[in-house]
MDTraj code that builds the backbone (N, CA, C; nanometers):
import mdtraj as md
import numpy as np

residues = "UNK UNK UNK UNK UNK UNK UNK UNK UNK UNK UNK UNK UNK UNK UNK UNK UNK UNK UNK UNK UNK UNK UNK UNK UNK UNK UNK UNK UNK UNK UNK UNK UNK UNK UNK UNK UNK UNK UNK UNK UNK UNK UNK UNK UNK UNK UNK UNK UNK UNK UNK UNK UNK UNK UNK UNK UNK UNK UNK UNK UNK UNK UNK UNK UNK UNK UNK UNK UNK UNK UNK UNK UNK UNK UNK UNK UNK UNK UNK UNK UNK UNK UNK UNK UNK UNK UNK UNK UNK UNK UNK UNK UNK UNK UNK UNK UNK UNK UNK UNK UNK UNK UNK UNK UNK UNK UNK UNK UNK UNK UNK UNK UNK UNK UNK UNK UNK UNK UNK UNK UNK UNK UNK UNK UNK UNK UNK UNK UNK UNK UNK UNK UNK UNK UNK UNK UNK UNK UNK UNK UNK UNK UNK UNK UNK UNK UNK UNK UNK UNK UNK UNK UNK UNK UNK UNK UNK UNK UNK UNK".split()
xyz = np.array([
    [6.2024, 21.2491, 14.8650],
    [6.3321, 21.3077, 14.8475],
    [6.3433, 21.3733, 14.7102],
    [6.3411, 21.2934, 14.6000],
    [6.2723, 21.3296, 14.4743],
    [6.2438, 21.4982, 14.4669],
    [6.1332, 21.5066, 14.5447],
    [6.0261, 21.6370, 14.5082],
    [6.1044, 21.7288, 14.6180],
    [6.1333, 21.7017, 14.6841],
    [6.1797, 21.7814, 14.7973],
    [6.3553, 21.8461, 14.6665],
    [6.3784, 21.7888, 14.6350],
    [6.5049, 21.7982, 14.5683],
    [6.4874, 21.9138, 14.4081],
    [6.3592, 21.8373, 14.4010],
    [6.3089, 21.9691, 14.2589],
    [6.2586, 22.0569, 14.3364],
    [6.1597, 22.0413, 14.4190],
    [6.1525, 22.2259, 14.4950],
    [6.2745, 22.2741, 14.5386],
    [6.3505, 22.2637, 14.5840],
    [6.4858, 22.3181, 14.6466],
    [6.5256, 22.3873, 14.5684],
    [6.5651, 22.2731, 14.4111],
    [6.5879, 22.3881, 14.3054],
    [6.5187, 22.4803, 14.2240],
    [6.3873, 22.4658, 14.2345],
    [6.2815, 22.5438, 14.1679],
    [6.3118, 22.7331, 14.2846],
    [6.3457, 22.6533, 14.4012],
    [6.3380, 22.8148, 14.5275],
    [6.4849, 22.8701, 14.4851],
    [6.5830, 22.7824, 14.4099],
    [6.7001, 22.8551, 14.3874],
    [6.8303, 22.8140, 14.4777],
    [6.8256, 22.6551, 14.5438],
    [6.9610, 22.6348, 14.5729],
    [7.0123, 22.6057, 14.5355],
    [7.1407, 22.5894, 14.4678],
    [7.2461, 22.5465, 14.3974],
    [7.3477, 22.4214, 14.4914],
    [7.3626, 22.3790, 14.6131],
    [7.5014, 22.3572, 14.6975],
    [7.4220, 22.2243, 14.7516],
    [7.3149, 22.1293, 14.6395],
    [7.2753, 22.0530, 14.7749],
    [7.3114, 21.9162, 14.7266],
    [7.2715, 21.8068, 14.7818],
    [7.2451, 21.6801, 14.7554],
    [7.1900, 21.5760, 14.8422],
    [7.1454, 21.4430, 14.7485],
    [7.0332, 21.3853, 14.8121],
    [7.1354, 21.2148, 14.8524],
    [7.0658, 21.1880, 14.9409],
    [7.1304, 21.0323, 14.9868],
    [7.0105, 21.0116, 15.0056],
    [7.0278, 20.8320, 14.9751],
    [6.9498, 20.7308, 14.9562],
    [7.0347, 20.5925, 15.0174],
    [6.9078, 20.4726, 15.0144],
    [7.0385, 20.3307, 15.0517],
    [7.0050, 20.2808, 14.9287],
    [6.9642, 20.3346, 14.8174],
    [6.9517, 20.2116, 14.7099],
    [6.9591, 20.3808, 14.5606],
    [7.0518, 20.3369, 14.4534],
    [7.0410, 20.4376, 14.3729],
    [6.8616, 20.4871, 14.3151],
    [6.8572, 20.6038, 14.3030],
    [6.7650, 20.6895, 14.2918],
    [6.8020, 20.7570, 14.1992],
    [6.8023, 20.7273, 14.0096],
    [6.7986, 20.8082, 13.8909],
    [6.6969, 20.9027, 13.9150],
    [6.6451, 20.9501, 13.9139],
    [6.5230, 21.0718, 13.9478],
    [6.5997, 21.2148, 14.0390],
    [6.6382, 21.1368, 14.1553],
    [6.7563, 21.2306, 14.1753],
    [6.8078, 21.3385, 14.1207],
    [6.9154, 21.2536, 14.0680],
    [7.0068, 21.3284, 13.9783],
    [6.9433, 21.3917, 13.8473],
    [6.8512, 21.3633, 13.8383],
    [6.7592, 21.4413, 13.7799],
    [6.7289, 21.5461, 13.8083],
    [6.6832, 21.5748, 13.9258],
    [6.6015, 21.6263, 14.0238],
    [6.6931, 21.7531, 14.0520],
    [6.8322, 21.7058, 14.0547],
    [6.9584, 21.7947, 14.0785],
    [6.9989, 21.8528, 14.0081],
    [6.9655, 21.7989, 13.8937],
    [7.0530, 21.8718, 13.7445],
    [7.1569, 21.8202, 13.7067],
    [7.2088, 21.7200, 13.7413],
    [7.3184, 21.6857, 13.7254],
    [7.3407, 21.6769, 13.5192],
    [7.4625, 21.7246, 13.4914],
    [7.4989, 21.6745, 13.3803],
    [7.5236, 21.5308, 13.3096],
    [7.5024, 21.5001, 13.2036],
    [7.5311, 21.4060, 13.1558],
    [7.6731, 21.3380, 13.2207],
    [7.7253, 21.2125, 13.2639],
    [7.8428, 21.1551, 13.2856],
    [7.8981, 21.1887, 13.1941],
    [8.0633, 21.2298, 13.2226],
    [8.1659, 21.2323, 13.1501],
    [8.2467, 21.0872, 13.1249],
    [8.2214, 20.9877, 13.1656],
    [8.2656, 20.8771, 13.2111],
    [8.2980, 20.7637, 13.0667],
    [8.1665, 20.7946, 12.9946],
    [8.1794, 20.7103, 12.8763],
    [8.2966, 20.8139, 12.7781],
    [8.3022, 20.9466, 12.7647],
    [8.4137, 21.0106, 12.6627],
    [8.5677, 20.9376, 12.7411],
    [8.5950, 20.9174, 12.8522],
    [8.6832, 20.9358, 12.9416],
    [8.7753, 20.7615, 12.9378],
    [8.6933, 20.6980, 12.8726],
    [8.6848, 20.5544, 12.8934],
    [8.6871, 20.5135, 12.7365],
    [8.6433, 20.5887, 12.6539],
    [8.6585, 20.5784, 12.5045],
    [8.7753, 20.5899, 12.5076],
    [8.8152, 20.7365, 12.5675],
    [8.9676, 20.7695, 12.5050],
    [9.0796, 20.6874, 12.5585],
    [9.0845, 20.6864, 12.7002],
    [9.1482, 20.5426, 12.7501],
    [9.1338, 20.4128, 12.6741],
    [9.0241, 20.3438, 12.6308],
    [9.0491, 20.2177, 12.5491],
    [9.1173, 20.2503, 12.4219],
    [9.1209, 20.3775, 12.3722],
    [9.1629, 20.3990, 12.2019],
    [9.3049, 20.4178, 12.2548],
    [9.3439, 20.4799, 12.3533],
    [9.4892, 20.4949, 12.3782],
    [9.5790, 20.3615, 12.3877],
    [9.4922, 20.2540, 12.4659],
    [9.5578, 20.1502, 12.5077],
    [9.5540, 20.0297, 12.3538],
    [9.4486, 20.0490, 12.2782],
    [9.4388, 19.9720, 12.1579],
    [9.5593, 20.0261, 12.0899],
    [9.5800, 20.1777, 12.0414],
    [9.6823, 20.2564, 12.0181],
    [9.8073, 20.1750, 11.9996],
    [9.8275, 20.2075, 12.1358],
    [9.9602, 20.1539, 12.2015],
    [9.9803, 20.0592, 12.1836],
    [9.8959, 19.9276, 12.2074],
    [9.9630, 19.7820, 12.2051],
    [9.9588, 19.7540, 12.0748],
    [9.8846, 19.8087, 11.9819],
    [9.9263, 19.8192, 11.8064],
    [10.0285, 19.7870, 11.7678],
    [10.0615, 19.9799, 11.8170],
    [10.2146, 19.9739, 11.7891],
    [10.3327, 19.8997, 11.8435],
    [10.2916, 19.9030, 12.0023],
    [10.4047, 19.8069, 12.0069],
    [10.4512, 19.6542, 11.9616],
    [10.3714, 19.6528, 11.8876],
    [10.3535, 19.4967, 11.8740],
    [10.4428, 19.5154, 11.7295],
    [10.3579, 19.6095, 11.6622],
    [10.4541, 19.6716, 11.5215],
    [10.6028, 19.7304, 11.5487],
    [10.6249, 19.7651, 11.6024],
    [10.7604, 19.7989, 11.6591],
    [10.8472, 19.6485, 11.6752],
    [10.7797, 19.6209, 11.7718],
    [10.8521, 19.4854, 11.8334],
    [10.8812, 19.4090, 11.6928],
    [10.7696, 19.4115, 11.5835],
    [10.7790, 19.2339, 11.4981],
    [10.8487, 19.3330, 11.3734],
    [10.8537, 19.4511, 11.3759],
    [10.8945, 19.4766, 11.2360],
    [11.0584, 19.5222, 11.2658],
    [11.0471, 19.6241, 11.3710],
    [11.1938, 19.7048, 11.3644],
    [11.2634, 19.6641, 11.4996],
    [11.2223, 19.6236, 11.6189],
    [11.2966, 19.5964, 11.7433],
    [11.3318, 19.4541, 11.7388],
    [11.2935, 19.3538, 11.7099],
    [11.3092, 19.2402, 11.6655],
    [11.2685, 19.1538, 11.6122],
    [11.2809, 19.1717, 11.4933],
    [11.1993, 19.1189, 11.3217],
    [11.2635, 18.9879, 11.3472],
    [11.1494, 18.8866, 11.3107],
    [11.2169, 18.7842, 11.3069],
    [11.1193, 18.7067, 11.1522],
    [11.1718, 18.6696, 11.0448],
    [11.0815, 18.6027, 10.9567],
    [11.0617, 18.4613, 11.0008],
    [10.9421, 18.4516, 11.0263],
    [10.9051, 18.2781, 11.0822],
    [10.8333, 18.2469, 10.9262],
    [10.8607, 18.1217, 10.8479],
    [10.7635, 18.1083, 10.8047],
    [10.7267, 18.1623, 10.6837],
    [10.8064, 18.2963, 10.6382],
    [10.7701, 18.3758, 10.5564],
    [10.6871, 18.4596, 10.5473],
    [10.6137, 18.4837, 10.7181],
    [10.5201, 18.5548, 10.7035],
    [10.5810, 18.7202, 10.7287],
    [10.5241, 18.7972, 10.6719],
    [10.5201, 18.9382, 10.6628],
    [10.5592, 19.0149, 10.8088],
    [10.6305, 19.0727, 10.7918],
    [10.6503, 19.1733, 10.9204],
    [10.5308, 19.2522, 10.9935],
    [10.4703, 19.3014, 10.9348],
    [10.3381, 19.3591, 10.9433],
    [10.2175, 19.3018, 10.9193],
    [10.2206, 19.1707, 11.0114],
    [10.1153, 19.1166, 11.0110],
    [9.9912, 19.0984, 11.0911],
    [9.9154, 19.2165, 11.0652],
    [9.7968, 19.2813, 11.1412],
    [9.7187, 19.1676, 11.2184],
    [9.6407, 19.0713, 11.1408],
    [9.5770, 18.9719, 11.2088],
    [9.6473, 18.9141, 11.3572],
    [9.7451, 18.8595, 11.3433],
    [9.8392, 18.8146, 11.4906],
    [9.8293, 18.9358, 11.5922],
    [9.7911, 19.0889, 11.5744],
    [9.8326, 19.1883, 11.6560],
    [9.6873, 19.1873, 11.7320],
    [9.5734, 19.1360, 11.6575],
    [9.4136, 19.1703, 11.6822],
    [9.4184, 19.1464, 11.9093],
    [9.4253, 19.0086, 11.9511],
    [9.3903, 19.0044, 12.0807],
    [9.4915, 19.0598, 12.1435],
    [9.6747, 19.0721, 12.1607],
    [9.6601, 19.1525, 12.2338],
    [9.6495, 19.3268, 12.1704],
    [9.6026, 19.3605, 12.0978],
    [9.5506, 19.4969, 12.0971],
    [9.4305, 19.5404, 12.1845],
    [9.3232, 19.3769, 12.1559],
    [9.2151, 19.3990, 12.2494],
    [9.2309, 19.3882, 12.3856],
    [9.3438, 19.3286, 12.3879],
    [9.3456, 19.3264, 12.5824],
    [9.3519, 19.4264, 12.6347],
    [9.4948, 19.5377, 12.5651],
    [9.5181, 19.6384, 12.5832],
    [9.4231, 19.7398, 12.5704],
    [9.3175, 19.7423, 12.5020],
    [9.2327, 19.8368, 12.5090],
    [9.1561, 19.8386, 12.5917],
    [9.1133, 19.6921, 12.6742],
    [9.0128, 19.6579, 12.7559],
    [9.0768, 19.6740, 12.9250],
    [9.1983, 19.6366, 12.9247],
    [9.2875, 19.6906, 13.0450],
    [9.2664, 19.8371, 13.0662],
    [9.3257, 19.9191, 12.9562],
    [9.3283, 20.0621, 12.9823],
    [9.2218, 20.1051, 13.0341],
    [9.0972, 20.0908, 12.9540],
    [9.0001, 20.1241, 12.9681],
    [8.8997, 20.1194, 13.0740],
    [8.9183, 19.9968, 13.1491],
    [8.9129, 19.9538, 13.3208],
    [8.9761, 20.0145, 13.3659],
    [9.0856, 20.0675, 13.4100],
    [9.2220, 20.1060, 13.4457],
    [9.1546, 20.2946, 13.4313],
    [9.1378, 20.3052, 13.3163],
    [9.0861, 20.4854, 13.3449],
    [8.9436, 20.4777, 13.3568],
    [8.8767, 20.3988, 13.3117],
    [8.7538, 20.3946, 13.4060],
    [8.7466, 20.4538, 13.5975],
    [8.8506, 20.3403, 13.6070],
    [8.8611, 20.3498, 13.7605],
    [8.9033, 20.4699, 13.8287],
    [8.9995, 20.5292, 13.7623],
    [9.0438, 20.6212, 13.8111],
    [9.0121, 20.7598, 13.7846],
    [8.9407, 20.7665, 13.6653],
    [8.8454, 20.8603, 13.6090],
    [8.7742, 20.8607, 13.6606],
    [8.6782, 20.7539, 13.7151],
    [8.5615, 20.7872, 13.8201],
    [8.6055, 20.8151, 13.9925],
    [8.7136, 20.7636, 14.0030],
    [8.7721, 20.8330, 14.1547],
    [8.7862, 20.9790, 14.1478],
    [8.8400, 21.0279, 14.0205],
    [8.9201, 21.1900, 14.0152],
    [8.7222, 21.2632, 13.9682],
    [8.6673, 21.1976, 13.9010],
    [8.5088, 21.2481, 13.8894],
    [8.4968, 21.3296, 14.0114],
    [8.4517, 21.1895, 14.0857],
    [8.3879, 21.1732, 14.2453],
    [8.4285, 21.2558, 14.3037],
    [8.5264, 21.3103, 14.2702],
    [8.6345, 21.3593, 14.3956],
    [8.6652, 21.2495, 14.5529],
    [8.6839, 21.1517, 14.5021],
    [8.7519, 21.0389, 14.6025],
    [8.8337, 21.0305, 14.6077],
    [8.8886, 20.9615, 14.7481],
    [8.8170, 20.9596, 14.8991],
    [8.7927, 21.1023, 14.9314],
    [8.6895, 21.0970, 15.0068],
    [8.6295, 21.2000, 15.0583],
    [8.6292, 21.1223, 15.2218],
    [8.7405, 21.1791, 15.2766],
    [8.7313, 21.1002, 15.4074],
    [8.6773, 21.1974, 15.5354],
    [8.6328, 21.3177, 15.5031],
    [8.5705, 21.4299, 15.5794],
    [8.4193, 21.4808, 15.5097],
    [8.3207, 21.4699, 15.5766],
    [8.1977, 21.5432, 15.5753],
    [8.1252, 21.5629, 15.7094],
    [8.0722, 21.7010, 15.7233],
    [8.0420, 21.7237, 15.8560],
    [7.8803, 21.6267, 15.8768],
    [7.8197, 21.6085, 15.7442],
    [7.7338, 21.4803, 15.8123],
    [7.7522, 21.3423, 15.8454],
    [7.9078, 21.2748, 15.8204],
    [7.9292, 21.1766, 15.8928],
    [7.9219, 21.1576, 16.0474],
    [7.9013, 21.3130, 16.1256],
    [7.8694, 21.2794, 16.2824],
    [7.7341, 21.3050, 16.2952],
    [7.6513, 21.3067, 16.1910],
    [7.5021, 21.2957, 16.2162],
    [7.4354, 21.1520, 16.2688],
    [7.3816, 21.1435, 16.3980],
    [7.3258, 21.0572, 16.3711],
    [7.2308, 20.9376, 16.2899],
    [7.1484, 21.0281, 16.2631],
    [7.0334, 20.9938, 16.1785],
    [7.0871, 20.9906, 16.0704],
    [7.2093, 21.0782, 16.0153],
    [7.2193, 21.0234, 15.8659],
    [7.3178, 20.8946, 15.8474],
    [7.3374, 20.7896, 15.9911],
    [7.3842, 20.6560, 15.9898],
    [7.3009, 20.6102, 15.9226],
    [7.1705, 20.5929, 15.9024],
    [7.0477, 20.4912, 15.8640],
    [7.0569, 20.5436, 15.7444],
    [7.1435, 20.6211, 15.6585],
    [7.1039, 20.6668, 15.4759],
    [7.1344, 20.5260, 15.4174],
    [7.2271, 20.4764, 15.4779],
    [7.2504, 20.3445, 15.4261],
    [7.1438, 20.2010, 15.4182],
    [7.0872, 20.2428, 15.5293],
    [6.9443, 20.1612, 15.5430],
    [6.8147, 20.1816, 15.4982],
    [6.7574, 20.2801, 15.5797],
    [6.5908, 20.3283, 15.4995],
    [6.5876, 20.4493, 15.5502],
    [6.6523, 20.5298, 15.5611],
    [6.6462, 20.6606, 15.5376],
    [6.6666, 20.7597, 15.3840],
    [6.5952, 20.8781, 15.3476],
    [6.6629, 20.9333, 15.2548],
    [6.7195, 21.0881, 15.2753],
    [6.7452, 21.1342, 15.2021],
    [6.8232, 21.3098, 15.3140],
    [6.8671, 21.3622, 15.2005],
    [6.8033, 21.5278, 15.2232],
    [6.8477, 21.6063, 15.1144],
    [6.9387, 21.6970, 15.2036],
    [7.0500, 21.7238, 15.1737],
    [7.1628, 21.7982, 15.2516],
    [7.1714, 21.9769, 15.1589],
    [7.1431, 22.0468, 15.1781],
    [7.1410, 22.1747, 15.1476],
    [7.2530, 22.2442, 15.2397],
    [7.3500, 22.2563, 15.1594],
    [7.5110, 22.3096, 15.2080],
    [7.4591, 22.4524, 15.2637],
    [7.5535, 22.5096, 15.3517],
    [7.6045, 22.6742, 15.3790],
    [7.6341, 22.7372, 15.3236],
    [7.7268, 22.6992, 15.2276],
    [7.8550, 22.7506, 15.1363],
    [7.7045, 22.7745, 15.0105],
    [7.5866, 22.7284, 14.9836],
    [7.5058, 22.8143, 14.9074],
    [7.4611, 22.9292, 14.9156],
    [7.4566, 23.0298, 14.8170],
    [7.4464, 23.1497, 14.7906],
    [7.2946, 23.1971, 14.8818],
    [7.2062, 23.1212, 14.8573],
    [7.0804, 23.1565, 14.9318],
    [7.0070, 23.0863, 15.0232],
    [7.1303, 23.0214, 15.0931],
    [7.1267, 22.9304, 15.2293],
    [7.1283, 23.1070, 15.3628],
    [7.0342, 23.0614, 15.4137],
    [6.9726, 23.1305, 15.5558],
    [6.9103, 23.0859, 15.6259],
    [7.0020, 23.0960, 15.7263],
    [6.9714, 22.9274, 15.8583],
    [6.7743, 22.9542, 15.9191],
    [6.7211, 23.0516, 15.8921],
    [6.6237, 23.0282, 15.9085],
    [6.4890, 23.0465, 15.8210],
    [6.5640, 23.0961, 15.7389],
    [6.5036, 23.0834, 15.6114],
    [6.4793, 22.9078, 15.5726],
    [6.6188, 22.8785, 15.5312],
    [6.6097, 22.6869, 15.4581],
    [6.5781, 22.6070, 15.5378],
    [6.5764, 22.6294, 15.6746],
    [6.4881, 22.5743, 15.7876],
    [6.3676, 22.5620, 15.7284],
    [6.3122, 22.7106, 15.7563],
    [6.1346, 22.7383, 15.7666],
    [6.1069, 22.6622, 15.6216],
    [6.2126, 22.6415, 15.4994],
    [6.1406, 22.6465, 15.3461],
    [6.1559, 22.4287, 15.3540],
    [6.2854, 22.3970, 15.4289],
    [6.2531, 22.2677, 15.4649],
    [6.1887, 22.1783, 15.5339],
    [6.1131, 22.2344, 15.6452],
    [5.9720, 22.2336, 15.7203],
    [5.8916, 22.2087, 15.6637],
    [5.8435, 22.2630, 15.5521],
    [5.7159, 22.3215, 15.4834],
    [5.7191, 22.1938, 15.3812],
    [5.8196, 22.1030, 15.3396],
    [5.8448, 21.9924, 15.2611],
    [5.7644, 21.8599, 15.3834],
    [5.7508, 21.8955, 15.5020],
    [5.6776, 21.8235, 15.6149],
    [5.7649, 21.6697, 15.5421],
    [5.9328, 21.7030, 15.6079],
    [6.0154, 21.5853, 15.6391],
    [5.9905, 21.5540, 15.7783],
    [6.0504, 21.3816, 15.8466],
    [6.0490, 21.3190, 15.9282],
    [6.1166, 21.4349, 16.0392],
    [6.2385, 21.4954, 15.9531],
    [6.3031, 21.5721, 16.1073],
    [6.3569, 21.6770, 15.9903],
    [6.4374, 21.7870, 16.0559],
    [6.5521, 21.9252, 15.9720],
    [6.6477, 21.9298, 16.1192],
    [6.7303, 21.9404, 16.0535],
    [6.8974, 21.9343, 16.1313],
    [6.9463, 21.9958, 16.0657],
    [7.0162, 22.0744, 16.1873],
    [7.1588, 22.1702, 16.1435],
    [7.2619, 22.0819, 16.1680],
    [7.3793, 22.0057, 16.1082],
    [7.4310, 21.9646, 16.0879],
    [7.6206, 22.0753, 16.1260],
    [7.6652, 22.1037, 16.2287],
    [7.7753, 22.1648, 16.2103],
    [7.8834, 22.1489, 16.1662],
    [8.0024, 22.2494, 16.1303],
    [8.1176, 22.2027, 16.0654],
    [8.2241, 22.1147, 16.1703],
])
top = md.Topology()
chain = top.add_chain()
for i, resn in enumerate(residues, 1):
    res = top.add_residue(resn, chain, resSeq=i)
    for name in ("N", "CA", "C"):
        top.add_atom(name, md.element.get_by_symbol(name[0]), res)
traj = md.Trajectory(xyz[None], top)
């Protein structure tokens, strides 16, 4: 799948992708894929949520309801440390999650190879490189004849 995935792009398709039942880094290699956006996306979410529960905590003990216990200081940073960290570690799960749904583009509850047979078993021991229509130098008998020549198990046209 691998090699089949770097020739594809070496001949110039742009529109494809590969399934596997177990992740395959080489792949996405193989594809070009860009670096994840996932770790900037998840920084900024935890710094927002550390941010926030900072301040609110400073808000709350200094100006919304100051209370002197003790004599200790209004602005007393140390007491703010865990929940700041919760809050950063919440957020940050929290846009993790949903940063990688809006990534993904999830749910994806339509693809015309979910009525493929054979691509039921991707989940099992099958692997499948899917080379879209909607690519610029997709020609049904052209990417046929050039996916043949990769001497896979089977090539399917897959309809919309």
């Amino acid at each position: 799948m691998v090699e089949a995935a770097r020739r594809a792009k070496e001949k110039g398709y742009t529109y494809l992708d590969c399934y596997s039942p177990y992740p395959v880094g080489e792949a996405a290699d193989a594809l070009g894929f860009p670096k994840s956006e996932m770790g900037t996306v998840m920084f900024l979410g935890g710094l927002t949520g550390a941010v926030s529960g900072f301040l609110m905590q400073y808000w709350a003990n200094a100006y919304g309801y100051s209370l002197n216990i003790g004599s200790r200081p209004y602005f007393s940073w140390p007491s703010f440390v865990p929940v700041t960290f919760e809050m950063m570690v919440l957020t940050a799960a929290l846009t993790g999650l949903f940063g990688l749904i809006a990534i993904c583009g999830l749910p994806c509850y339509y693809h015309p190879l979910f009525h493929s047979e054979r691509f039921a078993r991707a989940t099992r021991d099958r692997f499948f490189l899917c080379i879209e229509a909607s690519d610029p130098r997709f020609d049904p008998v052209a990417t046929r004849e050039f996916l043949q020549s990769l001497q896979p198990l089977s090539v399917e046209e897959v309809p919309e």
